[in-house]
LUMLO-695695 format. One record per residue: x, y, z of N, C-alpha, C in turn; residue number from 1. Coordinates in nm, 4 decimals. Layout:
N
n.u,n.v,n.w,ca.u,ca.v,ca.w,c.u,c.v,c.w,nr
X,Y,Z,X,Y,Z,X,Y,Z,NUM
...
! end
This chain:
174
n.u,n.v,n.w,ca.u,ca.v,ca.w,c.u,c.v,c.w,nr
-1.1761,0.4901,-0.3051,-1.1007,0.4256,-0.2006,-1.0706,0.5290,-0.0936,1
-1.0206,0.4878,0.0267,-0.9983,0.5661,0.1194,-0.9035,0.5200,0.2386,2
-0.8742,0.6535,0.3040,-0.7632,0.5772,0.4130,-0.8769,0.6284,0.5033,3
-0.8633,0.5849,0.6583,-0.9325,0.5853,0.7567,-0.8860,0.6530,0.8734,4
-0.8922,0.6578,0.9341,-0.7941,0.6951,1.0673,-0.7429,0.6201,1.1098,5
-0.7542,0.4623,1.1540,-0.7245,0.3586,1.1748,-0.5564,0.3455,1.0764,6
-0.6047,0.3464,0.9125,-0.4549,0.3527,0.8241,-0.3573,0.4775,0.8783,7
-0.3961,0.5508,0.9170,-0.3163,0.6894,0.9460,-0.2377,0.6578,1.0658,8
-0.2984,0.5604,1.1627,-0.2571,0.5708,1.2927,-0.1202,0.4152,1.2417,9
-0.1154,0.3878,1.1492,-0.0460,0.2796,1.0905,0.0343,0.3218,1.0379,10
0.0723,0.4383,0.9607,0.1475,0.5641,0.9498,0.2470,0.5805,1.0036,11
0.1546,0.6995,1.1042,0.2147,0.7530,1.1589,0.3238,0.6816,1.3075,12
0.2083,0.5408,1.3331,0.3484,0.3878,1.4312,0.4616,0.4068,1.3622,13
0.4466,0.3745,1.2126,0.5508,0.2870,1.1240,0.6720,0.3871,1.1597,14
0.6443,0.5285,1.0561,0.6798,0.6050,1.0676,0.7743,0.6403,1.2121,15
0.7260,0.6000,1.2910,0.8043,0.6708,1.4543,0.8722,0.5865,1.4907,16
0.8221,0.4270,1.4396,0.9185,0.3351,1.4642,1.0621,0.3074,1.4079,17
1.0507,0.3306,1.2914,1.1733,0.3808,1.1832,1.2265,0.5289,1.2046,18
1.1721,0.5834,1.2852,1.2457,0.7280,1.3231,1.2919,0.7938,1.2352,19
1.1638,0.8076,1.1378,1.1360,0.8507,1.0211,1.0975,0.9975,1.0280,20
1.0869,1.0612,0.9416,1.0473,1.1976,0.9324,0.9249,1.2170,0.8341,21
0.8076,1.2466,0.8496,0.7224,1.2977,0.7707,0.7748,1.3769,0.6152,22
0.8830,1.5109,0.6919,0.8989,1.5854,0.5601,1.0315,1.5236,0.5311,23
1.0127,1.5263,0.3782,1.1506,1.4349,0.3340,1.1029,1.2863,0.3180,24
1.0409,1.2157,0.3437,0.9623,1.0781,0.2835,0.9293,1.0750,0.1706,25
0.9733,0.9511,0.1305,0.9412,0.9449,-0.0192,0.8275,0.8254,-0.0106,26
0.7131,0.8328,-0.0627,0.6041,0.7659,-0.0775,0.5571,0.7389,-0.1849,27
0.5162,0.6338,-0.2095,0.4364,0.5978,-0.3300,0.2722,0.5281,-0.3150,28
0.1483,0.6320,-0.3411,0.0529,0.5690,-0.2920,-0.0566,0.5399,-0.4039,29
-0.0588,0.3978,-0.3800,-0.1247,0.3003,-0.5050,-0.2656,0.3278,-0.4760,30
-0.3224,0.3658,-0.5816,-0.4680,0.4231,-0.5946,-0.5276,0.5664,-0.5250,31
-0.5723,0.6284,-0.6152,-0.6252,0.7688,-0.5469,-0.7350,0.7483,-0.4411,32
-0.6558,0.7967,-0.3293,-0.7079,0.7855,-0.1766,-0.7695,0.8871,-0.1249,33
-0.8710,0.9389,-0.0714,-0.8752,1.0048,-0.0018,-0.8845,0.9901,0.1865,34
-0.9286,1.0722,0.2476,-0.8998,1.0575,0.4244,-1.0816,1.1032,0.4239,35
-1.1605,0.9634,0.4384,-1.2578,0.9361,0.5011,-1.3128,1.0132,0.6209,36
-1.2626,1.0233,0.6909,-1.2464,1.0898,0.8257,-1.2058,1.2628,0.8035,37
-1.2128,1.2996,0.6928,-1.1784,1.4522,0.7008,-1.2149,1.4912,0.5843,38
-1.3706,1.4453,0.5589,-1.4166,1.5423,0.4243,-1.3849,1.4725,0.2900,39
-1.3334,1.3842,0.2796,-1.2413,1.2907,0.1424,-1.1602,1.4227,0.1250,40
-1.0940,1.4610,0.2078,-0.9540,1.5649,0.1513,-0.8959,1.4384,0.0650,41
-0.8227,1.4855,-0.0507,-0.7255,1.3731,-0.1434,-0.5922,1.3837,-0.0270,42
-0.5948,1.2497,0.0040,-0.4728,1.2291,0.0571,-0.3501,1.2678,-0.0119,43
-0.3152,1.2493,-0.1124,-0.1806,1.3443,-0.1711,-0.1957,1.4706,-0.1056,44
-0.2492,1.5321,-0.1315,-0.2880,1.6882,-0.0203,-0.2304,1.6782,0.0649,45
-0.3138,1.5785,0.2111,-0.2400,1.5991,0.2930,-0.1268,1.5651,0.3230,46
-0.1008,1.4855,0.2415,0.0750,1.4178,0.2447,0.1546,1.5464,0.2072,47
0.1474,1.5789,0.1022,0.2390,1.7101,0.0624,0.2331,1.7825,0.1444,48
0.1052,1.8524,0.2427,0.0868,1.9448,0.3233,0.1944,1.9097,0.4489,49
0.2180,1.7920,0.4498,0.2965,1.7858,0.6167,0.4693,1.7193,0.5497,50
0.5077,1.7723,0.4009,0.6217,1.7463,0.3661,0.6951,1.6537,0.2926,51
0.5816,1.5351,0.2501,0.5911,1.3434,0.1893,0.5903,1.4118,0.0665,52
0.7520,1.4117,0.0082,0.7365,1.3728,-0.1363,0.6608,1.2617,-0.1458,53
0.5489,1.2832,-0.2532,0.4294,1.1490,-0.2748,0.4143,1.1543,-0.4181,54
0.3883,1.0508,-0.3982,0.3220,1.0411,-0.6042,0.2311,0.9254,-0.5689,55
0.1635,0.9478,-0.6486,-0.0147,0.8713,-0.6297,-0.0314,0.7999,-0.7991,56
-0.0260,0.6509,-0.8044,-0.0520,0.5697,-0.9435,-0.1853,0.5708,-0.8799,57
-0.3281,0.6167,-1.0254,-0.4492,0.5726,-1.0270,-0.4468,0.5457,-1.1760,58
-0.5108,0.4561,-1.2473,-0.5653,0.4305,-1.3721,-0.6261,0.6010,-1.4146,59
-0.7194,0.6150,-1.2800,-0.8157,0.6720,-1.2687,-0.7616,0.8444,-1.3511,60
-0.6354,0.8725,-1.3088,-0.5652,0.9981,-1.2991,-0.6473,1.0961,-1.1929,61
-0.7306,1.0946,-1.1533,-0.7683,1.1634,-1.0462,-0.7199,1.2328,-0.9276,62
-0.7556,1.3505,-0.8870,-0.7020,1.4035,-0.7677,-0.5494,1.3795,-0.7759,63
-0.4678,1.4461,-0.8983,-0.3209,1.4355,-0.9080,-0.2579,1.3277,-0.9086,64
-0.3292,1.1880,-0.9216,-0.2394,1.0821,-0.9151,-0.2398,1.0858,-1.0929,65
-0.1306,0.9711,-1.0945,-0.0539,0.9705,-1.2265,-0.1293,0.8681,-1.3092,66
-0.1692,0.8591,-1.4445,-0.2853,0.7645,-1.4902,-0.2067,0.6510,-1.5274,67
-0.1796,0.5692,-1.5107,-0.0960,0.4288,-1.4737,-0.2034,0.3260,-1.4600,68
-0.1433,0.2282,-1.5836,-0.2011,0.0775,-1.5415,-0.1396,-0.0345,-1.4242,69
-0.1859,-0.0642,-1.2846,-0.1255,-0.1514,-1.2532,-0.0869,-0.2612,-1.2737,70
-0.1750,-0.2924,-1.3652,-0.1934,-0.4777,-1.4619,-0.0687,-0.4551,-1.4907,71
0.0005,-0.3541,-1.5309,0.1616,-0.3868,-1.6590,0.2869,-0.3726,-1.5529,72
0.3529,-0.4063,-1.5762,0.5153,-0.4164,-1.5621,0.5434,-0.2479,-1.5878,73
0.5947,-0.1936,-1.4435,0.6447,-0.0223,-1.4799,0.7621,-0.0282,-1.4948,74
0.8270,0.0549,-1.6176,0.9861,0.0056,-1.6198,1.0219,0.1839,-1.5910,75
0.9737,0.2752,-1.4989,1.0137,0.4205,-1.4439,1.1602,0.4319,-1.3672,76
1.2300,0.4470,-1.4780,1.3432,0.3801,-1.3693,1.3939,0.5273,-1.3162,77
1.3775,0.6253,-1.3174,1.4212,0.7157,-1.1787,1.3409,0.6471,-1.0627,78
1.2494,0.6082,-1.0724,1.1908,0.5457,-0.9209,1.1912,0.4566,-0.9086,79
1.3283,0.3607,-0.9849,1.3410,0.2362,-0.9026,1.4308,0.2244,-0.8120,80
1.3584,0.1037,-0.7085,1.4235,0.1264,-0.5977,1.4252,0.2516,-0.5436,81
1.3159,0.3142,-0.5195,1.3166,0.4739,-0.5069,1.2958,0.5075,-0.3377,82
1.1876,0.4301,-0.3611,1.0708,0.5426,-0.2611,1.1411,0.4029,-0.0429,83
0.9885,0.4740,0.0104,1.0812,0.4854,0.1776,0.9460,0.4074,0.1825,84
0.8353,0.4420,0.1504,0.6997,0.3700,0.1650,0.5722,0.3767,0.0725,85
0.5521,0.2796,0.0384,0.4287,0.2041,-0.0227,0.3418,0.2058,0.0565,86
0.2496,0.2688,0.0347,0.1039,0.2307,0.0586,-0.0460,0.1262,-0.0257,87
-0.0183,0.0798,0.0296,-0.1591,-0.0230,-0.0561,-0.2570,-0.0498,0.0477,88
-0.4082,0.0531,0.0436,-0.4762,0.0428,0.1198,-0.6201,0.0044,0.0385,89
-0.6396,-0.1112,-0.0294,-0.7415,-0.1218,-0.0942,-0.7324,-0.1143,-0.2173,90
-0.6699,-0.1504,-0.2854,-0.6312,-0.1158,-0.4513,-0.5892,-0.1985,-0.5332,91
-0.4664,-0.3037,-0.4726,-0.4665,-0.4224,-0.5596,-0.5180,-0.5249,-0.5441,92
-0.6278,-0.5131,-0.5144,-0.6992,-0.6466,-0.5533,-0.8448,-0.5821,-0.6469,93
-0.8349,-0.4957,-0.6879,-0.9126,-0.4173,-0.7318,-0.8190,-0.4515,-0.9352,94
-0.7172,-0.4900,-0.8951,-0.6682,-0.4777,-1.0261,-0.6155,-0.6443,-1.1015,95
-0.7058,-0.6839,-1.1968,-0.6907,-0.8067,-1.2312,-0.5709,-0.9096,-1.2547,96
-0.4566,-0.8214,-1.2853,-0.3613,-0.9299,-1.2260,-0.2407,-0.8493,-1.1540,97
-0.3264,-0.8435,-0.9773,-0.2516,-0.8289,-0.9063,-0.0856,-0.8424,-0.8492,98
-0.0445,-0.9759,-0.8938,0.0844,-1.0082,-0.8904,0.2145,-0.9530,-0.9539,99
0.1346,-0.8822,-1.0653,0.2283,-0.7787,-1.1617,0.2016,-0.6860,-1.0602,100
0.1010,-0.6339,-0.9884,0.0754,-0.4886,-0.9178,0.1865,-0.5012,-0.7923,101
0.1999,-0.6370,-0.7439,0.2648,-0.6197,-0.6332,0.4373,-0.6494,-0.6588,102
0.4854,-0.7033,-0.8225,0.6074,-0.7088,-0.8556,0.6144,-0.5156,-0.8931,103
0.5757,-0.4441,-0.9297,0.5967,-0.2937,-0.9384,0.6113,-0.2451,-0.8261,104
0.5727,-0.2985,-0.6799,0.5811,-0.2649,-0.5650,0.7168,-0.2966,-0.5597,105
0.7424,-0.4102,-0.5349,0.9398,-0.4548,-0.5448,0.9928,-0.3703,-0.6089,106
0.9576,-0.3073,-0.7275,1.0740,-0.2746,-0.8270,1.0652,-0.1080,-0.7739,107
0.9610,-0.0300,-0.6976,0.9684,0.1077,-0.6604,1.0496,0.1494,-0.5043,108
1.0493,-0.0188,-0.4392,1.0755,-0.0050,-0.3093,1.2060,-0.0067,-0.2798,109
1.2822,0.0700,-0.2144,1.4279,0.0578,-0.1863,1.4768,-0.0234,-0.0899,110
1.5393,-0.0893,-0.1210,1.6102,-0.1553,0.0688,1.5537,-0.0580,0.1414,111
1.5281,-0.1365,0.2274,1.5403,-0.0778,0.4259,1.3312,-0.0317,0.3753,112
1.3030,-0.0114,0.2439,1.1857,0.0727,0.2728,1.0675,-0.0476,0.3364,113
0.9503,0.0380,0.3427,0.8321,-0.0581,0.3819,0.6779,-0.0444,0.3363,114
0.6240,-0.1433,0.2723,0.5193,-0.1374,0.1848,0.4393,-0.1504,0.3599,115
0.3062,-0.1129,0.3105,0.1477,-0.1221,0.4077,0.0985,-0.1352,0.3282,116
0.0534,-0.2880,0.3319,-0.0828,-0.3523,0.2400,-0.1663,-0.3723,0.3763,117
-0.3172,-0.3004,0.3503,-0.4316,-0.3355,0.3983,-0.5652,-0.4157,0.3217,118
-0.5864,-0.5461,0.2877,-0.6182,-0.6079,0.2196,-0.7649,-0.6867,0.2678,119
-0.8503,-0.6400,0.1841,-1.0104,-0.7333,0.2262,-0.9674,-0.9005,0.2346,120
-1.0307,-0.9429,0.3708,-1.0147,-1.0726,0.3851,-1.1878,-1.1025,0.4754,121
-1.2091,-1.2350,0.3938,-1.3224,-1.2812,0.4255,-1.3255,-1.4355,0.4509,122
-1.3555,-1.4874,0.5614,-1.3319,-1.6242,0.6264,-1.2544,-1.6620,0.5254,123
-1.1245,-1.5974,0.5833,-0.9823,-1.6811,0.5521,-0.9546,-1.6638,0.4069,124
-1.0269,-1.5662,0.2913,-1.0387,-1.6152,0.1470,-1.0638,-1.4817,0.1106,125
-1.0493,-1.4366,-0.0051,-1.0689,-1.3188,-0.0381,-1.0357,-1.3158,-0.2284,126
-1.1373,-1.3542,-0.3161,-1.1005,-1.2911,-0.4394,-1.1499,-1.2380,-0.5455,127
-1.1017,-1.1710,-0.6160,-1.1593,-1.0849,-0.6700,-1.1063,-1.0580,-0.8149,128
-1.2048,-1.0102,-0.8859,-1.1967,-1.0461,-1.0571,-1.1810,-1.2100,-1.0802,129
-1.2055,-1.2904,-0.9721,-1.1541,-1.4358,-1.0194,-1.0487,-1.4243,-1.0578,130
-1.0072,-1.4003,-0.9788,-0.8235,-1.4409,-0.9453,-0.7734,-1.5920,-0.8878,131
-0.6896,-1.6369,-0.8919,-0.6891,-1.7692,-0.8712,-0.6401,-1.8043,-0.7453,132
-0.5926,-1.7221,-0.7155,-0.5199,-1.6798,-0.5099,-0.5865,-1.6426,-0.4337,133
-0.5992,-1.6245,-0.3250,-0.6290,-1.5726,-0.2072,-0.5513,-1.4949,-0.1102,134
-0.6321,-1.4284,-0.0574,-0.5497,-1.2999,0.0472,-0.5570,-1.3439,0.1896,135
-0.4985,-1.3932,0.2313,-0.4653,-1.4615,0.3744,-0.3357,-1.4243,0.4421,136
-0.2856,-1.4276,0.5210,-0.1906,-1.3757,0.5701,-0.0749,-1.4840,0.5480,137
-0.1241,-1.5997,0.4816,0.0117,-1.7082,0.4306,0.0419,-1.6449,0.2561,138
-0.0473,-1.5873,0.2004,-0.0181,-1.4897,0.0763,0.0804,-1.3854,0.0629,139
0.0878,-1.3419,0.2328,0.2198,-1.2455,0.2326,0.2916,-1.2962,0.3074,140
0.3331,-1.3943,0.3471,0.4746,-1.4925,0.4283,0.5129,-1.5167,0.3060,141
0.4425,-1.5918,0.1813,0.5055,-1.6894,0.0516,0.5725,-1.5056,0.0156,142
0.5164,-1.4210,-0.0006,0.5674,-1.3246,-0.1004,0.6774,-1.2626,-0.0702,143
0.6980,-1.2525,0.0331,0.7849,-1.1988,0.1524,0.8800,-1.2898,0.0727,144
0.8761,-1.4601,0.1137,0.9803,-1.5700,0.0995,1.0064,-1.5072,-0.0191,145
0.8986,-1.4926,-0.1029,0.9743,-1.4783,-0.3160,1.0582,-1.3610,-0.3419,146
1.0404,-1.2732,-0.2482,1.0960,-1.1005,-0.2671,1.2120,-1.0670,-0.1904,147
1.2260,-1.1693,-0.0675,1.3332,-1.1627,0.0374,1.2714,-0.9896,0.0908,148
1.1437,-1.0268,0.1271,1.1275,-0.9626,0.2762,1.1286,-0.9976,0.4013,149
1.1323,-0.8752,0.4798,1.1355,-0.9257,0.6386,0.9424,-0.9107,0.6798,150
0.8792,-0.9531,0.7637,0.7127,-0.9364,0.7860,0.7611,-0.8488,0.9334,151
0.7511,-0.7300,0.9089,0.6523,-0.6573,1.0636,0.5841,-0.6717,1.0834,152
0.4471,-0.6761,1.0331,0.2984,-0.6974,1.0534,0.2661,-0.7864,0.9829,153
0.2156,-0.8965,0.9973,0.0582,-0.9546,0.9065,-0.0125,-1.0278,0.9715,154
-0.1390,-0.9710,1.0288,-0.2405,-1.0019,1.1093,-0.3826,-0.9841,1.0389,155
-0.5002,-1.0500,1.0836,-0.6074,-0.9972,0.9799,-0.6677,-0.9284,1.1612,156
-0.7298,-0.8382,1.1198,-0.7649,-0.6691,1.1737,-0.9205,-0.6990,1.2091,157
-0.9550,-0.6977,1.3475,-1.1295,-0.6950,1.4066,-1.1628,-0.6347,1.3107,158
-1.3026,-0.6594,1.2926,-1.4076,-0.5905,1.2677,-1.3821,-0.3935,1.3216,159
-1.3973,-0.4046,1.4531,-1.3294,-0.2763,1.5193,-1.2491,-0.1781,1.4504,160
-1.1495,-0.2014,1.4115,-1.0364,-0.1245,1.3506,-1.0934,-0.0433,1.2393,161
-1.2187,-0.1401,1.1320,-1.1696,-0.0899,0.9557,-1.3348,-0.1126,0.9250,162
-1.4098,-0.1705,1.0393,-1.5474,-0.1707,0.9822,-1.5709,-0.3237,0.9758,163
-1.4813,-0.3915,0.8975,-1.4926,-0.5223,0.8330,-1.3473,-0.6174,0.8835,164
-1.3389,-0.7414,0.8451,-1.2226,-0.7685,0.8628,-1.1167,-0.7696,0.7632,165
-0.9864,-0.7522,0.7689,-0.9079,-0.6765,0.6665,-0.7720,-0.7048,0.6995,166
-0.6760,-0.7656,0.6421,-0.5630,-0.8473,0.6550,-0.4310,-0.6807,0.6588,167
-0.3561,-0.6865,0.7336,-0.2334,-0.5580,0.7803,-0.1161,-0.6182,0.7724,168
-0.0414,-0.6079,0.6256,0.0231,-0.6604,0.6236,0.1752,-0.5526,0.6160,169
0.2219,-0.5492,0.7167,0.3516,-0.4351,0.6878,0.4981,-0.5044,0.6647,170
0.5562,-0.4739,0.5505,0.6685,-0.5385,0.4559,0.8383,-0.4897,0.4404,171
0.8882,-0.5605,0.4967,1.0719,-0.3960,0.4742,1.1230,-0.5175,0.3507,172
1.1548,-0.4276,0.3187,1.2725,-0.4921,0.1766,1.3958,-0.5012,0.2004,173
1.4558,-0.6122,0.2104,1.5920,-0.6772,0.2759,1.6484,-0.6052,0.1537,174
! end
């Protein structure tokens, strides 16, 4: 998986818009990522390098992320309600029952914080492992409604931006 420059520049908005600080962020980034655009440096790298307390869940354990199933219910409770931002750039839908992946998102995210889901969407539909849902941008209004979030973003993304088209969905936790 990978972030792009395009995810970075989604970042680093969010980030300036919340008048946020790079060092001192607490992040949590779902699946071992690297930065496409710079060699596959492991993004944990560069996160730590510019100050983001980060921790990285991969099954995979790779490149310092932590070997974690997303399928299960995480009961880590120093990091509940922990972290400032979630990243999900390609990863849960990669994991067969997503809906547990995105209730561990609730349970790591603190008030005020904000998840970035960037999510494959294909004429309007998107699924994977035969899952019984779809990834549309009414998938994150209902979830929003179930979690009592607020929606900053959810738009599905040109071709332009990511290569393909790809649903941007940015999330604060009331």
């Amino acid at each position: 998986m990978g972030i792009r420059k395009y995810d970075l520049e989604v970042i680093r908005d969010l980030i300036g818009s919340k008048k946020w600080q790079m060092k001192g962020l607490k992040m949590l980034q779902l699946g071992d990522q690297s930065l496409r655009d710079q060699n596959n440096t492991p993004a944990l790298d560069y996160f730590e390098d510019k100050g983001v307390e980060i921790i990285s869940i991969d099954i995979s354990g790779k490149n310092g992320s932590i070997p974690i199933d997303l399928n299960q219910r995480i009961s880590w409770t120093i990091y509940k309600n922990y972290f400032d931002l979630i990243t999900n750039f390609g990863t849960l839908e990669h994991v067969k029952d997503d809906l547990i992946g995105y209730a561990n998102v609730n349970y790591f995210l603190r008030k005020g914080g904000v998840v970035i889901n960037i999510s494959p969407w294909v004429d309007g539909q998107y699924t994977y492992h035969r899952k019984a849902h779809k990834y549309t941008t009414q998938f994150y209004t209902d979830w929003c409604n179930k979690y009592n979030y607020k929606i900053l973003v959810n738009k599905v993304l040109p071709k332009e931006d990511r290569g393909a088209n790809w649903i941007l969905a940015i999330l604060q936790k009331n």
